[in-house]
Rosetta silent file (secondary structure, phi, psi, omega in degrees, C-alpha in Angstrom):
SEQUENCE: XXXXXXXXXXXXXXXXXXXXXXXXXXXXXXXXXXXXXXXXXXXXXXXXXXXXX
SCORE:     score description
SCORE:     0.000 S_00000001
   1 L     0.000   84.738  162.646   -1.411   12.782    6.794 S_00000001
   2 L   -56.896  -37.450  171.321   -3.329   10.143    4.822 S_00000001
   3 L   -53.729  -54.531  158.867   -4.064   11.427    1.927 S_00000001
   4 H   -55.993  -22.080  166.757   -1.297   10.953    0.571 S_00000001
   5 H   -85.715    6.826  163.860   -0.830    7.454    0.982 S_00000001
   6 H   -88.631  -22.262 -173.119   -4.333    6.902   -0.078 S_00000001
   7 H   -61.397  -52.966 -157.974   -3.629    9.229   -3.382 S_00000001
   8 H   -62.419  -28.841  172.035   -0.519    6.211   -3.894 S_00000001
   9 H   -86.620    5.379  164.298   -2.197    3.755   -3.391 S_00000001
  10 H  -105.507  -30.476  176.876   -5.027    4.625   -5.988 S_00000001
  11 H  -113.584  -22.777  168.266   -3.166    6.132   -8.639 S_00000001
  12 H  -100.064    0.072  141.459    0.326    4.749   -8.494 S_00000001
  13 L  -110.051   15.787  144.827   -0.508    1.153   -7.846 S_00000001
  14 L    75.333   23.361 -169.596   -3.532    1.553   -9.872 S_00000001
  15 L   -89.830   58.834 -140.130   -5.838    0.113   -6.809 S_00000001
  16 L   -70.186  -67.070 -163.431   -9.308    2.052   -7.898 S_00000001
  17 L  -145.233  154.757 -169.425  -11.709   -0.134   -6.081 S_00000001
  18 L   -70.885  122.565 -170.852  -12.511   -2.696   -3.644 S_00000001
  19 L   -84.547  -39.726 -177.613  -13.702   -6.187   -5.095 S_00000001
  20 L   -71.648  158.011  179.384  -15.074   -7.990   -2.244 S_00000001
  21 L  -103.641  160.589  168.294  -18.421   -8.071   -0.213 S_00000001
  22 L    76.340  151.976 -166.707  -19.413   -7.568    2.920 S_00000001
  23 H   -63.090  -29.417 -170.382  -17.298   -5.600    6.131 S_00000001
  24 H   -74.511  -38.711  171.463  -15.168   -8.704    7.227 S_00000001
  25 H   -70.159  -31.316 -154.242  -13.988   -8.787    3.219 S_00000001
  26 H   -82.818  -46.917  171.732  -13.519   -5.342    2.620 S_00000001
  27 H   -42.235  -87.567  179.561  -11.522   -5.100    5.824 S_00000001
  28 H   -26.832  -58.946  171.380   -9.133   -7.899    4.699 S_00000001
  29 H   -95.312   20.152  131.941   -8.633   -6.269    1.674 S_00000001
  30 H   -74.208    5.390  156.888   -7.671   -3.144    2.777 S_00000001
  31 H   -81.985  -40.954 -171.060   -5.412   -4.679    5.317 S_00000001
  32 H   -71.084  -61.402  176.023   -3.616   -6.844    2.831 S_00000001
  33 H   -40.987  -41.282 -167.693   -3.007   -3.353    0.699 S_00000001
  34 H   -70.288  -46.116 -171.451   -1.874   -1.482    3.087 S_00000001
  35 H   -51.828  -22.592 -125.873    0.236   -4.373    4.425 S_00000001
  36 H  -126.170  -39.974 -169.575    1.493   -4.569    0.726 S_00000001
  37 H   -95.212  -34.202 -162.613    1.905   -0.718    0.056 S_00000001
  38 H   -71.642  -22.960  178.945    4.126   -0.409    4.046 S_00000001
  39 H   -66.336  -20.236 -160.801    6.457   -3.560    2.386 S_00000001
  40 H   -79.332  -40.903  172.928    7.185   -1.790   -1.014 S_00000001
  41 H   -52.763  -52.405  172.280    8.084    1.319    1.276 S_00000001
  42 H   -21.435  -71.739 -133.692   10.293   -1.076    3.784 S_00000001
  43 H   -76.664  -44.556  179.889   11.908   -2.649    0.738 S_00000001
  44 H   -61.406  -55.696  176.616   12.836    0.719   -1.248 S_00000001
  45 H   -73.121   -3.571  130.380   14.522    2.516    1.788 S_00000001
  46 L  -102.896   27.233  153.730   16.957   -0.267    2.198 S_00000001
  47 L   -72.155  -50.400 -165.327   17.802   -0.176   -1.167 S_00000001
  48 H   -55.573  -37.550  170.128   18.358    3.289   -0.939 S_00000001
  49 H   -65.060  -25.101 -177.393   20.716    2.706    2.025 S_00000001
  50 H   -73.726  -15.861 -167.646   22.429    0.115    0.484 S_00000001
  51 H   -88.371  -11.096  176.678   23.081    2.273   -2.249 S_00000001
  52 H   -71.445  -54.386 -169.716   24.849    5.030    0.402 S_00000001
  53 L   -85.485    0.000    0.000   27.095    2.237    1.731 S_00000001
């Protein structure tokens, strides 16, 4: 299911559109987002455990 994590990443990190040229750019910077959107998830589910224990 993708969409949603493409809806979050456009409207709730505000990430509309890609600034760089060419496929080798554009690639990076949808790798860096994503890499960027799976840490914020990481880091928020072990608050939320920490907040359990």
């Amino acid at each position: 299911q993708a969409e949603g994590t493409f809806g979050i990443i456009k409207y709730d990190r505000r990430y509309k559109r890609i600034v760089r040229r060419g496929l080798d750019s554009v690639r990076v910077e949808i790798f860096l987002v994503s890499i960027g959107h799976n840490l914020y998830k990481i880091y928020n589910k072990q608050m939320r455990l920490r907040e359990v224990a």
